[in-house]
N, C-alpha and C positions, 0 to 999 in steps of 0.2 A: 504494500500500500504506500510506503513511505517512497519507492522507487517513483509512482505513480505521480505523486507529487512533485517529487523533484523535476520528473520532465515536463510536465506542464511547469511550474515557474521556470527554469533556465530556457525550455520553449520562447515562452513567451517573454521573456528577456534579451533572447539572440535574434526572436523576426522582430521586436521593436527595433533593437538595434543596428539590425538590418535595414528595414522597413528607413530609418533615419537616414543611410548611408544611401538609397537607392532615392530616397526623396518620393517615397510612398506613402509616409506614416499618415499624410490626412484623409486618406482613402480607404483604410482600414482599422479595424476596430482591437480591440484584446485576443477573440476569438480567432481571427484571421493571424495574428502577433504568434498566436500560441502555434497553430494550425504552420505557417509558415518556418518557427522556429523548428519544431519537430520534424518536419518536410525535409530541411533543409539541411539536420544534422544528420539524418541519415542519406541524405544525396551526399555529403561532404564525406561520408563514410563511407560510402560506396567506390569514391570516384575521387577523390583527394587525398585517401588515408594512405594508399597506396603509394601514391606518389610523393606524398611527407614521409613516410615511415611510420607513421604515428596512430596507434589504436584509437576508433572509433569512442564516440560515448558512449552506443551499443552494445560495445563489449564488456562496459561495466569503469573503462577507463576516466576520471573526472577531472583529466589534468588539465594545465593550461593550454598546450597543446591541442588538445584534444575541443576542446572550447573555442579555440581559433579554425580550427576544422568544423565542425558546427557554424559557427560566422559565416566564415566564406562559402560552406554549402547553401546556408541560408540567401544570400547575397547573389548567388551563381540562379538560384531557385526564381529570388526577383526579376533578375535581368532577364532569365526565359520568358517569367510571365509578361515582363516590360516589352519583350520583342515581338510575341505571338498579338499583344493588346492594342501597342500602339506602330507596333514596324520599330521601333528605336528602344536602345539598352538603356539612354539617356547619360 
């Protein structure tokens, strides 16, 4: 249960923070923050951990590394949604 928690707050702490960097955050709400952050640390996990070296948060890893992979999965996550929505990453 306690695991449950924690991803939705760091969720929703990495797509705000995200959301911030992409210059999305007036378009979405908490639920979308959350939805996005989650999304995106396992895209970053998928498709960046490999190419860092660095264990996923998936795997149970909580380091700072691993939270900067999450970010940028997060962030990589936006700019698709940016390019399918408007044609530009911005």
């Amino acid at each position: 249960m306690i695991n449950f928690i924690i991803w939705l707050v760091l969720g929703g702490v990495i797509g705000w923070l995200a959301s911030i960097v992409m210059r999305t955050n007036a378009q979405q709400g908490i639920l979308l923050n959350i939805i996005v952050g989650i999304v995106g640390a396992m895209l970053g996990g998928m498709l960046l951990s490999p190419i860092f070296g660095v264990d996923s948060m998936s795997r149970g890893n909580f380091s700072l590394a691993a939270l900067g992979i999450a970010f940028l999965g997060a962030v990589v996550l936006l700019a698709i949604v940016n390019l399918f929505r408007k044609g530009s990453v911005r």
